[in-house]
C-alpha positions in Angstrom: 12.7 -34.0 16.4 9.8 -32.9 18.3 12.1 -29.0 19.2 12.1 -29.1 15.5 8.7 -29.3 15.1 8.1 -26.6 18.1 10.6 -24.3 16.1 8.9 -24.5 13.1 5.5 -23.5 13.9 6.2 -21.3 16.4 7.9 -19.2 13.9 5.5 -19.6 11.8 2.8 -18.3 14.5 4.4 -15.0 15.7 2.7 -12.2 15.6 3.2 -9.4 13.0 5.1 -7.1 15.1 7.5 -10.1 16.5 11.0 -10.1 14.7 11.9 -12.7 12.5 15.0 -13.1 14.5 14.2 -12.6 18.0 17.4 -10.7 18.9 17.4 -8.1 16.4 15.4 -8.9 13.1 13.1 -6.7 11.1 9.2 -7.3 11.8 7.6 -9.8 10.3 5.1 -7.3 8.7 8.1 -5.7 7.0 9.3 -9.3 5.5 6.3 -10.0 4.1 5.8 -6.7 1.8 9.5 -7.1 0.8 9.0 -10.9 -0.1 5.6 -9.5 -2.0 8.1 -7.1 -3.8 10.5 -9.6 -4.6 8.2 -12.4 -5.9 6.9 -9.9 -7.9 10.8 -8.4 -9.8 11.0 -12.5 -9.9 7.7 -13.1 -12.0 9.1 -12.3 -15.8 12.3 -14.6 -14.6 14.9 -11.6 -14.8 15.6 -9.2 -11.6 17.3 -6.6 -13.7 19.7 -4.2 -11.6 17.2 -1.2 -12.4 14.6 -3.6 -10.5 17.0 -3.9 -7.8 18.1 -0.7 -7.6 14.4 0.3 -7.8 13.3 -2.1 -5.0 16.3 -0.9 -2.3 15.2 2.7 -3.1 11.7 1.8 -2.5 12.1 -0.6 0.5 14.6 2.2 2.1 12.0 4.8 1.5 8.6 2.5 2.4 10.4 1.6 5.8 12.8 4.2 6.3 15.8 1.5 6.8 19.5 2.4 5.8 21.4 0.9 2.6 22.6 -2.2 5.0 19.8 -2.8 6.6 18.1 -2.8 3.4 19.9 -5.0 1.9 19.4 -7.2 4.9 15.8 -7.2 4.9 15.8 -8.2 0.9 18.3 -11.1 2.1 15.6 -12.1 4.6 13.0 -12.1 3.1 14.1 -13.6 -0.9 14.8 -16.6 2.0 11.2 -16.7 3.1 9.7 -15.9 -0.3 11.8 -19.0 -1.4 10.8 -21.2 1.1 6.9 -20.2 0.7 4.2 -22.6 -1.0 2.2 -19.9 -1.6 2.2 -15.9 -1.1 -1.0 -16.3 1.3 1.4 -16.2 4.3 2.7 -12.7 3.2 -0.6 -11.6 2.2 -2.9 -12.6 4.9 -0.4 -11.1 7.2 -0.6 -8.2 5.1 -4.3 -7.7 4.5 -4.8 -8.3 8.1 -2.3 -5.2 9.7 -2.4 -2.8 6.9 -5.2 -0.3 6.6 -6.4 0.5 3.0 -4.3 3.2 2.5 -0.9 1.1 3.3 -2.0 -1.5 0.6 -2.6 1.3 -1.7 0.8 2.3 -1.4 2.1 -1.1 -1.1 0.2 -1.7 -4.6 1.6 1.2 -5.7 5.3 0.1 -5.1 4.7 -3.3 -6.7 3.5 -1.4 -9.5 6.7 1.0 -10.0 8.7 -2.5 -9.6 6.7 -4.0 -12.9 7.7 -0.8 -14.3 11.0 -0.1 -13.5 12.7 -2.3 -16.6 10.4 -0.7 -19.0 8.5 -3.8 -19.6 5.0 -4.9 -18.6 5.6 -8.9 -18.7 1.9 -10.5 -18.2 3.3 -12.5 -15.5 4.0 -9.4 -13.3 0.2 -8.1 -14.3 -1.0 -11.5 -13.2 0.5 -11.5 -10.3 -0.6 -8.1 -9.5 -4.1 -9.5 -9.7 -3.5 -12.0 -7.6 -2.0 -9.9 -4.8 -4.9 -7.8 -5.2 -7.4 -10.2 -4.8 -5.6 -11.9 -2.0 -4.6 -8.0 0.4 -9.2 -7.8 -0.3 -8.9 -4.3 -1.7 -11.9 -2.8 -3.0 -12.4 -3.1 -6.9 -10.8 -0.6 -8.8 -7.7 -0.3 -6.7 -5.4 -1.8 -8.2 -6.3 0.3 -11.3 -6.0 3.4 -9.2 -2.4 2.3 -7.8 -1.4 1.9 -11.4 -2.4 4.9 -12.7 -0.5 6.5 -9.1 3.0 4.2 -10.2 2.5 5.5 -14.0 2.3 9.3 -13.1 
């Protein structure tokens, strides 16, 4: 029982740039955008496959990762995401490693994801807020990345 509870936090402890899996995972830095990106094409309650096929391009392109590994990474980190009480784990991890410029394009990519089926659910624009709020950009940001995802 007590491994257990060694196991548990001391996962939950590692550093940003530790793997999940400490043979070969991806960084933990990595996992958290992804679960960010996923909690977000699971706000409205439908992943459409334009939201997936969206997010893999993204994710490949954000991270420079292959289709498998991808697809990997996504598995990973819809486990985590699950598992989470909150998204402050993700986002703390987040606002603390990534400079404003990385959350701008982070923001960015969540926005093309609330785009990518064509609908603006106000669930997904809620949550964009809150994300927002949470990474501590500078007002007007998230307005900016929108405008970026729109064009």
């Amino acid at each position: 029982m007590i491994d257990a509870f060694k196991s548990f936090f001391s996962a939950r402890m590692a550093q940003p740039d530790d793997p999940v899996d400490e043979e070969s995972g991806p960084p933990r830095i990595h996992v958290a955008a992804c679960a960010l990106l996923l909690e977000l094409a699971y706000a409205d309650d439908e992943f459409s496959d334009t939201e997936r096929a969206h997010l893999e391009t993204t994710i490949q392109r954000h991270f420079n990762l292959d289709v498998d590994t991808t697809r990997e990474l996504m598995s990973l980190a819809d486990r985590e995401r699950i598992r989470a009480v909150d998204l402050f784990q993700f986002t703390s991890l987040i606002a603390r490693h990534y400079d404003e410029a990385q959350k701008m394009v982070l923001l960015e990519a969540m926005w093309g994801l609330v785009f990518a089926d064509g609908v603006v659910a106000k669930h997904e624009k809620a949550l964009m807020r809150r994300v927002s709020r949470l990474l501590d950009v500078r007002p007007g940001f998230l307005a900016e990345a929108r405008k970026r995802a729109e064009a």
